[in-house]
Structures are given as structure tokens and as C-alpha cells.
C-alpha positions, 0 to 999 in steps of 0.5 A: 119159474125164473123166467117170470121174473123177466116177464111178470107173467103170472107162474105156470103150474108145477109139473104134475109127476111127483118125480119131476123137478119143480121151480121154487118161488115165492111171491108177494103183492100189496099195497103201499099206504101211499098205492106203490104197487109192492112185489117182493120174490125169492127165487130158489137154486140148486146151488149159489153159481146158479143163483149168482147166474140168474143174479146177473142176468136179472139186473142185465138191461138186456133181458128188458125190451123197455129202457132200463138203468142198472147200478150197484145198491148202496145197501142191502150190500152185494146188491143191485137196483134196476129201473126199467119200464115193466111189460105193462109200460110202467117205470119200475124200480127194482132191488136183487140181492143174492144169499147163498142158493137164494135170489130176492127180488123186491120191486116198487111201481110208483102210483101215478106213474105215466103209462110209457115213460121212461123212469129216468130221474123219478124213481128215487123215493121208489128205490128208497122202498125197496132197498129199505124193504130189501133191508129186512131180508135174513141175512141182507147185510144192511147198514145205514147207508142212504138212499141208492138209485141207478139213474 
């Protein structure tokens, strides 16, 4: 469901009525060699508007109740980076780009963050990950622009 994008709350179970709509995402975690703490998510829409809505409010400094910085990406283009301090009190960077009725979100929670800081200035090699990550989404539309970082 989108709003677990805003929440990092794990997802509820889809309604049991085969009539019923259903949320559609995916998500992965792993493990970075260096231990970043990767998420990468597609969220599906019923159309690009409603896509390109739930885009927006992604990367809104509003919908966080910790400080955040939000500026356009260097690359994948038409994307934006968001640094933020998650729910669990870690600085967090993050990459949303839109394709058609798609979002795709992916994150990097740096090892050795402090619990409560803010992410000013520190997530830069962060965002360095995701948007290279972000990169290798069909369609992303990538070029070899350098590193990108909202603060």
C-alpha cells in the first residue's frame, strides 16, 4: 500500500474478496558489502496522474515528521532525492522516479548513522547509491551525470 511509503510500516494483507482491489508493490531489502541498509520499491497506479500524484507527495518534506531535504536528481532524470531522518531515527536517503503508472523508490540507510541526527551534509556517497542503483530501472533514462544530493 502507498502509504507504507511514508511510514516504513511493514504492509497489510490484501483484501480477502476476489472482487476486491488490491494495492500493488514490491519491495526488496538487503544488504550493502559496506552494511547500507537497501530498499528499493515499485509502487503501481491505476494511471500516470495518480502515479505522478503519489510522486509528489513522496518527496514533500511534509508528509516526514523528522527534518528532510528534498531537490531534483542529477539522474535517473525526472527524479527527485529526498534525505530525511526515517521512523526508526536514522538519516535516510532516498530517490523517486516516476515511469508511466509506476513509482520507483529506492533508499540507502548509511551504516554507522547516529540514531537522531539529522542527514545534512553526510548522505552524499548515500545518494551516489541510489541514484546509480535507480539507474538500473527499465526505462530510467540515465546519463553519466555525477553525483546528485539535495543537502
Amino acid at each position: 500500500m502507498a502509504s507504507v511509503a511514508f511510514s516504513d510500516d511493514v504492509p497489510l494483507a490484501p483484501a480477502l474478496s476476489p472482487t476486491a482491489l488490491r494495492p500493488a508493490a514490491y519491495e526488496m531489502r538487503w544488504w550493502s558489502p559496506d552494511h547500507d541498509n537497501i530498499v528499493a520499491d515499485v509502487f503501481v497506479f491505476a494511471d500516470r496522474a495518480t502515479a505522478a500524484r503519489f510522486m509528489e507527495r513522496a518527496l514533500s518534506t511534509r508528509c516526514r515528521s523528522s527534518s528532510a531535504a528534498q531537490a531534483p536528481a542529477q539522474r535517473p532524470a525526472h527524479a527527485g532525492n529526498l534525505a530525511w531522518v526515517n521512523p526508526d531515527g536514522y538519516g535516510q536517503a532516498d530517490v523517486y522516479l516516476a515511469r508511466g503508472n509506476r513509482v520507483y523508490r529506492v533508499g540507502d540507510v548509511p551504516a554507522g548513522e547516529q540514531l537522531h541526527t539529522t542527514p545534512a551534509g553526510r548522505l552524499s556517497r548515500a545518494f551516489y547509491t541510489v541514484d546509480t542503483l535507480a539507474c538500473l530501472i527499465p526505462h530510467a533514462a540515465c546519463s553519466s551525470a555525477a553525483q546528485s544530493s539535495p543537502v
